[in-house]
N, C-alpha and C positions, 0 to 999 in steps of 0.2 A: 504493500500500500504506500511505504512510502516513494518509490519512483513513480508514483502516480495520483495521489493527493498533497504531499508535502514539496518535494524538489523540483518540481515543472513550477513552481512557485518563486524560486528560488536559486536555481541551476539552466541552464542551457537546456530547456526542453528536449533535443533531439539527443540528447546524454540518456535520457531515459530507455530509448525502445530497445537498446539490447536487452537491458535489464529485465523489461519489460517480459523479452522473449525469451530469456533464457528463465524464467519464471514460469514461463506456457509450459517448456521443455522439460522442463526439472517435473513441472508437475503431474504429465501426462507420464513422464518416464516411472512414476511413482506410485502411478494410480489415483491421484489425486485431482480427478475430473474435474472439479468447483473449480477451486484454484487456479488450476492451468485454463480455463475456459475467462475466468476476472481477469488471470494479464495477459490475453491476446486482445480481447474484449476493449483493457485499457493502452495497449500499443496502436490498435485502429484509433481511439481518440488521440491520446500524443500524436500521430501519425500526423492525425487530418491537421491540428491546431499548429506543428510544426514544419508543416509546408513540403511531407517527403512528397518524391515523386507519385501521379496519380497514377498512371499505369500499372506499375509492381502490383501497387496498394489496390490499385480497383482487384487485383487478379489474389491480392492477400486478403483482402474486406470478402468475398464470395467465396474463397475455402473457407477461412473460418466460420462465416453460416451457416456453411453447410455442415461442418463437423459439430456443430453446436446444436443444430437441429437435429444432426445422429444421434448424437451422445445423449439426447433430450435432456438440452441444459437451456429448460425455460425463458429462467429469466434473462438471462447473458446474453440469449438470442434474439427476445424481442429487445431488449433494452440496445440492442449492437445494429439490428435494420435500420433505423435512421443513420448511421454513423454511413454504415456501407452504400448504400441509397445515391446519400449525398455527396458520396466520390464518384459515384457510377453518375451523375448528373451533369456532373462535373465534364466528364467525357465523352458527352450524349448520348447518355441512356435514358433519354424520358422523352416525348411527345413534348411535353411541357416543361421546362429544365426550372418553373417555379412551382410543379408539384413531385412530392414524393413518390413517385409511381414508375418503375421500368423493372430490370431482370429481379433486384434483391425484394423488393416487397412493392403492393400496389396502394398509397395510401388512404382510399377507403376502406377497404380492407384493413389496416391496421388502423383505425381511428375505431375501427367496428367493434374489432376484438379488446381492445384498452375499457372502453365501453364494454363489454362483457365480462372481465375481468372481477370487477365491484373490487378493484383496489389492487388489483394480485399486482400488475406489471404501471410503473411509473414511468413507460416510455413516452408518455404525450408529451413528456418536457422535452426530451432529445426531439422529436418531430418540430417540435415548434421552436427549439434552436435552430435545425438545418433547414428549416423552410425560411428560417429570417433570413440568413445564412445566403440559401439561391436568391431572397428578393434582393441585397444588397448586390451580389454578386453580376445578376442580371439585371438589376435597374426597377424592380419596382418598390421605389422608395419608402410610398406612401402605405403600401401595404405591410413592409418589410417592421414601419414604424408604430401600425398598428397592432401588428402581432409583438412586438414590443413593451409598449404601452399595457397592450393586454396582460401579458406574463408578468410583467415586472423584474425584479433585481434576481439573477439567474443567480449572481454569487451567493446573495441571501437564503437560497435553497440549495446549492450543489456547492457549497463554498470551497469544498477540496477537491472539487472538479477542472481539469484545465479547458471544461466545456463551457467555463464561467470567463475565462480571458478571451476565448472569440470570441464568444455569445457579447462579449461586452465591443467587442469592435465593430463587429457587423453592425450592432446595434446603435453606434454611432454613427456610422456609415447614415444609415438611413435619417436619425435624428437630424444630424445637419443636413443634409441634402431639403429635408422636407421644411427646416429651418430657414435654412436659405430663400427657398421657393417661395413657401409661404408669410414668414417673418411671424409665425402664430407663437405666441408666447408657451403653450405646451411643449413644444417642440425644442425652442431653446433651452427651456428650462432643461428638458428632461437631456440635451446633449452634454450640457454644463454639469448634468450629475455625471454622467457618462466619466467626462472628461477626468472630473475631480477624483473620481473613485482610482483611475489608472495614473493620477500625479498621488496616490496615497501609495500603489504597489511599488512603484518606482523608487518614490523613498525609503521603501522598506525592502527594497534590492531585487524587485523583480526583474530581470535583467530580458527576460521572452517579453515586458510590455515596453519597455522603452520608445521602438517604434512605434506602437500605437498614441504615447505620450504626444512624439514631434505630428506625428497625422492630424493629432486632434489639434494640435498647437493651429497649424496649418488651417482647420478648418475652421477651428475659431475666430483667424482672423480673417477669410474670408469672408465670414459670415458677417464681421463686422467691418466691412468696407477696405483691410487695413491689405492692399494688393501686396505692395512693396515686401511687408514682412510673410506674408502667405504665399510670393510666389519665391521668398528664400525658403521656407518651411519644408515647404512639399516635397522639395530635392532631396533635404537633410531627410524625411520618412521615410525614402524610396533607398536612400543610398543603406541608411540604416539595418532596415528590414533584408533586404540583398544581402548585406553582407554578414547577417547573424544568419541565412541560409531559409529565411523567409520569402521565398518565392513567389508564394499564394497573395502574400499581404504588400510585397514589392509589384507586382503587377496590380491588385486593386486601387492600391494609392496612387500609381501612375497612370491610371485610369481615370482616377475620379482629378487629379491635377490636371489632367488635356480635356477633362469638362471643363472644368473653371478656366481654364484656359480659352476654350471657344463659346461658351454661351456665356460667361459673363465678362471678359475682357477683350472678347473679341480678335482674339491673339490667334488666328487660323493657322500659320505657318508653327508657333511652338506647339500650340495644340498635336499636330499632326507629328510633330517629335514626339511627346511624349504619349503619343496613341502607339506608335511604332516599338517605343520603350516598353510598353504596357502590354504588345504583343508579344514580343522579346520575352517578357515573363511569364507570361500563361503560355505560352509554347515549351518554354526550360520547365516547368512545374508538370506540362503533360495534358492540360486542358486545349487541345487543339481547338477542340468544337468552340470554346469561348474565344480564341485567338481568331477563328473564322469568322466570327459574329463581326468583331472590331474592323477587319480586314474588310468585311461587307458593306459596311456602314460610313467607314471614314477612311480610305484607301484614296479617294478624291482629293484628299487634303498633301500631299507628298506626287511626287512625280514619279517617282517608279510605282507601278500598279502593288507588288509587293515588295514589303521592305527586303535587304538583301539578307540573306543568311538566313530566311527562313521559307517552309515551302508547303503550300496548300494544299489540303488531302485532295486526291482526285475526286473523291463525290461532291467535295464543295466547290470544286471548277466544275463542274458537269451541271451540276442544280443553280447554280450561282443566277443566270439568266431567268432563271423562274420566279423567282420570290423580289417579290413588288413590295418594298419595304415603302411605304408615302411619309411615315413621322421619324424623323429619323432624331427627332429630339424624345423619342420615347424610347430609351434599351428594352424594355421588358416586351415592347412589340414586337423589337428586331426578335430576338427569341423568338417570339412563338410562329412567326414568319418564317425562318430558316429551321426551325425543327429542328430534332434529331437526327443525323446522321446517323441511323440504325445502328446504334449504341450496342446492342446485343450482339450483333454480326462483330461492333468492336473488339467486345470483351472477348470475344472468343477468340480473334484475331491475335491478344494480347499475351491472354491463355499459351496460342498454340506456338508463337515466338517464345516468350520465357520456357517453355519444355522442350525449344530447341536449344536453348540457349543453353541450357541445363546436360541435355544430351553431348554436346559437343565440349562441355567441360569434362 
């Protein structure tokens, strides 16, 4: 428990997942089912919050399911579908990449069963973390901010959880944005707690929020007219998050800096750097399907059609001409306009590489 309630607190997150695994190992080597099933369980969560690659992890998050569902270890297995779900989203496995629904579980279906339960399985909190999760990720702010609002303070319920330090970025993410947009005082307020809570871990040496610290700096003063200092901030996030091996949170934050950069200063050309940067990231991290999104939408902005050093799945040059995106100041439409890249046919794809990969060692 402690490389997973205590030290992701404390330590360099991505310190933990050996730990984590040689925990699963020890424990199955031992016959100790429970146990080995809680720290693979909690290597999917470090996983996702510390930015490892999504491909392995998509093909790690779907064995583990399924050995968890063998073994009939309940709770482990409902409480671990959101986790898996929401990497497989990540790499278009859903119809809809803002609901819980493709290969690992379909989420009415699990909202059915949590509902029939009468208390047994406390997964609805994981579901409505990684639904907030895809709404920041994919742009839909306002909803991303009401599922928020609705839940409340994730730390206050899961406080030894490091499902409690994304949960709290995302959920920034959307606060400001919807802050920005609308200037409604819920919204500020609730970003301003956000903020505060992550200058509390810092000083208390959380060394995995630091970035989040400069992001919110950054959006703070965006929020508050101050360009100059928010268009130094955002850098300092992006450089931050990169170089502590944050992938996930270095590509969102240079996303959301080449928004502000084009809808509110009207800055087209850095915009289009830092969309390109922000590509750069979600392509290193493994989310192709979200780096296609960007690539679709604001490719216009840069003269080369694609940025150099990186290269577009063939189904999304082949469908590319199809999909009539008209708002393109909405992300959560581009999504559901461009779909999935039959996610499924992915994972299997992913699957059938790593067991070559394997063979030939």
């Amino acid at each position: 428990l402690s490389w997973f309630q205590i030290y992701p607190f404390s330590k360099p997150i991505h310190s933990t997942l050996k730990n984590l695994l040689r925990g699963y190992k020890v424990g199955m080597e031992v016959g100790d089912v429970e146990s080995a099933m809680w720290n693979v369980s909690q290597y999917m969560c470090n996983s996702i919050v510390a930015g490892k690659a999504l491909k392995p992890l998509a093909v790690d998050c779907v064995t583990y399911i399924e050995q968890m569902q063998m073994l009939k270890a309940d709770f482990t297995y409902h409480m671990s579908l959101p986790f898996a779900q929401g990497v497989l989203n990540m790499i278009g496995d859903a119809d809809d990449p803002l609901k819980l629904s493709g290969s690992a579980m379909i989420e009415e279906d699990f909202l059915a069963m949590i509902e029939s339960s009468e208390g047994k399985f406390w997964s609805s909190l994981h579901l409505q973390i990684f639904k907030s999760m895809m709404c920041s990720f994919f742009g839909d702010f306002e909803n991303g901010a009401k599922l928020a609002l609705e839940r409340g303070d994730v730390y206050e319920k899961k406080n030894g959880s490091p499902l409690a330090m994304t949960d709290t970025l995302h959920q920034g993410v959307s606060f400001y944005a919807m802050a920005r947009k609308t200037k409604e005082k819920r919204y500020i307020k609730a970003a301003k707690k956000v903020k505060n809570k992550v200058v509390t871990w810092v000083k208390k040496g959380n060394v995995n929020a630091v970035h989040y610290l400069s992001f919110f700096e950054a959006e703070e003063a965006a929020l508050e007219g101050k360009s100059e200092s928010a268009t130094e901030l955002y850098p300092k996030a992006i450089i931050s998050a990169a170089s502590s091996g944050f992938l996930n949170d270095a590509a969102l934050v240079s996303e959301r800096f080449a928004e502000y950069l084009l809808y509110d200063l009207k800055d087209s050309d850095r915009a289009g750097q830092y969309f390109q940067e922000s590509i750069k990231y979600y392509t290193e991290w493994g989310s192709d399907y979200k780096a296609d999104l960007l690539k679709q939408r604001y490719s216009h902005l840069w003269e080369e059609e694609i940025p150099k050093g990186i290269s577009v799945s063939p189904d999304f040059v082949a469908d590319a001409g199809n999909n009539d995106i008209q708002d393109v100041s909405d992300p959560s439409a581009a999504a559901h306009a461009v779909g999935a890249n039959n996610g499924r046919v992915l994972i299997a794809a992913i699957a059938q590489d790593a067991s070559g990969d394997e063979s030939k060692a």
